[in-house]
Kinemage of the C-alpha trace (Angstrom):
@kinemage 1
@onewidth
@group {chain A} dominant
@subgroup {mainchain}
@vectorlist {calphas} color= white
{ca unk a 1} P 22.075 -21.527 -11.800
{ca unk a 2} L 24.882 -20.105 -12.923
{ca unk a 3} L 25.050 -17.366 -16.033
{ca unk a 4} L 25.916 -20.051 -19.011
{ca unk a 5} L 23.184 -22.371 -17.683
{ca unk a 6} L 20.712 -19.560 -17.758
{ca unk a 7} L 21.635 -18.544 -21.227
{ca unk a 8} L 21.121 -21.710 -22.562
{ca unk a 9} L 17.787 -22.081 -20.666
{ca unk a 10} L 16.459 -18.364 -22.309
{ca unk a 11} L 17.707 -19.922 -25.773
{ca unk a 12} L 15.990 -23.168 -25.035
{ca unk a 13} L 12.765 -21.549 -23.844
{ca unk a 14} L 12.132 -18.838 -26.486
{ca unk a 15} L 11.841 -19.616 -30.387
{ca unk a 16} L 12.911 -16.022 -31.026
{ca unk a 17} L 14.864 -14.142 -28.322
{ca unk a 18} L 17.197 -11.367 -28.954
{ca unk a 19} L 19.844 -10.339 -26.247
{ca unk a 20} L 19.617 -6.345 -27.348
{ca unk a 21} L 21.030 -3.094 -25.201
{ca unk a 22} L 17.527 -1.564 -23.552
{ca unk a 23} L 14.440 -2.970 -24.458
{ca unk a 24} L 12.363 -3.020 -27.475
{ca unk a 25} L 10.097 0.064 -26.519
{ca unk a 26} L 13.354 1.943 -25.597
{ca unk a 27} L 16.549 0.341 -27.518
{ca unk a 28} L 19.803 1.989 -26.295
{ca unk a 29} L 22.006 1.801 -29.109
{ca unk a 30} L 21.047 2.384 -32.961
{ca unk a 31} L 21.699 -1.152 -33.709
{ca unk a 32} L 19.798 -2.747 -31.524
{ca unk a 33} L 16.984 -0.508 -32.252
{ca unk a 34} L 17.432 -1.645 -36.195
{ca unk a 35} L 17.211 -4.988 -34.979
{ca unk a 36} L 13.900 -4.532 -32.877
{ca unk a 37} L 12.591 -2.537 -35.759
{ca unk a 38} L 13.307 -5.125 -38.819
{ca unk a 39} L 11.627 -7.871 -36.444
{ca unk a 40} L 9.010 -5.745 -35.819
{ca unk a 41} L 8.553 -5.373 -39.617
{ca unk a 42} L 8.122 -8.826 -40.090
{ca unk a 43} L 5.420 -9.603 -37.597
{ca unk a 44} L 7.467 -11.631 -34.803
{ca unk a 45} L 6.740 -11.724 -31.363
{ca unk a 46} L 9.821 -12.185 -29.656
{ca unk a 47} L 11.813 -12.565 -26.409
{ca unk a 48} L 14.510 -10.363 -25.385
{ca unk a 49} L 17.512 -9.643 -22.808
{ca unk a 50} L 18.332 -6.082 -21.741
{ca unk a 51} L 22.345 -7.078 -21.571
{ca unk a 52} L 23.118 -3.581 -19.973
{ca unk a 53} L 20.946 -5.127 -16.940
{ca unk a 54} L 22.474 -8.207 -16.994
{ca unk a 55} L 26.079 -7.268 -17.466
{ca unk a 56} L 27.266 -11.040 -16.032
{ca unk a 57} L 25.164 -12.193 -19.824
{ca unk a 58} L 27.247 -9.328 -21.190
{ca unk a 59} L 30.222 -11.124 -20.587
{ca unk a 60} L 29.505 -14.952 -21.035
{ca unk a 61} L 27.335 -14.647 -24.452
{ca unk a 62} L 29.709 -13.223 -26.113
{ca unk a 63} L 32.542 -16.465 -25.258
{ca unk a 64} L 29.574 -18.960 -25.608
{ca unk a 65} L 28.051 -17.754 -29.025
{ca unk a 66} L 31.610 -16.704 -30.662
{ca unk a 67} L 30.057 -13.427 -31.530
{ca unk a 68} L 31.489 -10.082 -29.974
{ca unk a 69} L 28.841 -8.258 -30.757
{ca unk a 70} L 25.281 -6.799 -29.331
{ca unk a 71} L 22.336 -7.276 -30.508
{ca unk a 72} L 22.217 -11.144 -31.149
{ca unk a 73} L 19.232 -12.979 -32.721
{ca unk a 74} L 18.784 -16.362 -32.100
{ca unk a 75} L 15.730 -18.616 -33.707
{ca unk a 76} L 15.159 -22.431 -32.619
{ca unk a 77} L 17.818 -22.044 -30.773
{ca unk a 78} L 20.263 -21.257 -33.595
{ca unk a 79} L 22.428 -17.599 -33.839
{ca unk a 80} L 21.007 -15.655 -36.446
{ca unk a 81} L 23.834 -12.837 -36.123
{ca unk a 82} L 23.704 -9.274 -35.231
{ca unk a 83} L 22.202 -6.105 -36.802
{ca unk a 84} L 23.718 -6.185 -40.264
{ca unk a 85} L 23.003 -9.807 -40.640
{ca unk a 86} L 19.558 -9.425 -39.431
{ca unk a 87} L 19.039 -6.580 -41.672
{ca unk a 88} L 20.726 -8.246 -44.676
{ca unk a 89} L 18.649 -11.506 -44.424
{ca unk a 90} L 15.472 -9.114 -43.959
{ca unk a 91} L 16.344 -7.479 -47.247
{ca unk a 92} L 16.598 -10.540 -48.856
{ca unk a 93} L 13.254 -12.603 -47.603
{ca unk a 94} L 16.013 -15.379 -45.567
{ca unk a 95} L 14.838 -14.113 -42.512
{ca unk a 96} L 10.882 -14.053 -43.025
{ca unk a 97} L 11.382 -17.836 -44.303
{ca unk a 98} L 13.364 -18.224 -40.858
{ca unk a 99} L 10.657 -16.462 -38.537
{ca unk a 100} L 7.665 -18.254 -40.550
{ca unk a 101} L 8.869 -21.711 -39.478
{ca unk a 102} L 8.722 -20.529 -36.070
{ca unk a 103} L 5.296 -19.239 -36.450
């Protein structure tokens, strides 16, 4: 399986996955660390990609999602956005409505 086909598979399989730098117990960059914390805030179990493991997802998500940036949330198989959009929606109650259909 090659790295696009996987990505869409991980989308696919997970209602909430976010492809973050480290892991949610030990995020390695502030955003992605906001990102694990605001979903943590709102009660969501979710999936996630360490993309300094996986640096061949590194590379393609980026082309396949149009979005340069790390972390990315993704719900029903949809891109949320990144930190500030995550954060943003949060602030606003968009993304508990998003995470509660999911539930």
């Amino acid at each position: 399986m090659d790295t696009l086909e996987r990505i869409k598979q991980q989308i696919a399989e997970n209602k909430v996955i976010l492809y973050m730098k480290g892991n949610p117990t030990m995020p390695q960059c502030g955003f992605s660390s906001r990102a694990v914390q605001t979903l943590a805030a709102c009660g969501t179990k979710f999936a996630h990609v360490d993309i300094l493991a996986n640096p061949d997802i590194r590379q393609v998500l980026p082309q396949y999602a149009n979005w340069p940036t790390f972390p990315q949330l993704y719900v029903n198989g949809k891109l949320i956005g990144g930190c500030d959009i995550i954060t943003e929606l949060y602030q606003t109650g968009e993304l508990q409505k998003i995470l509660q259909e999911v539930a």
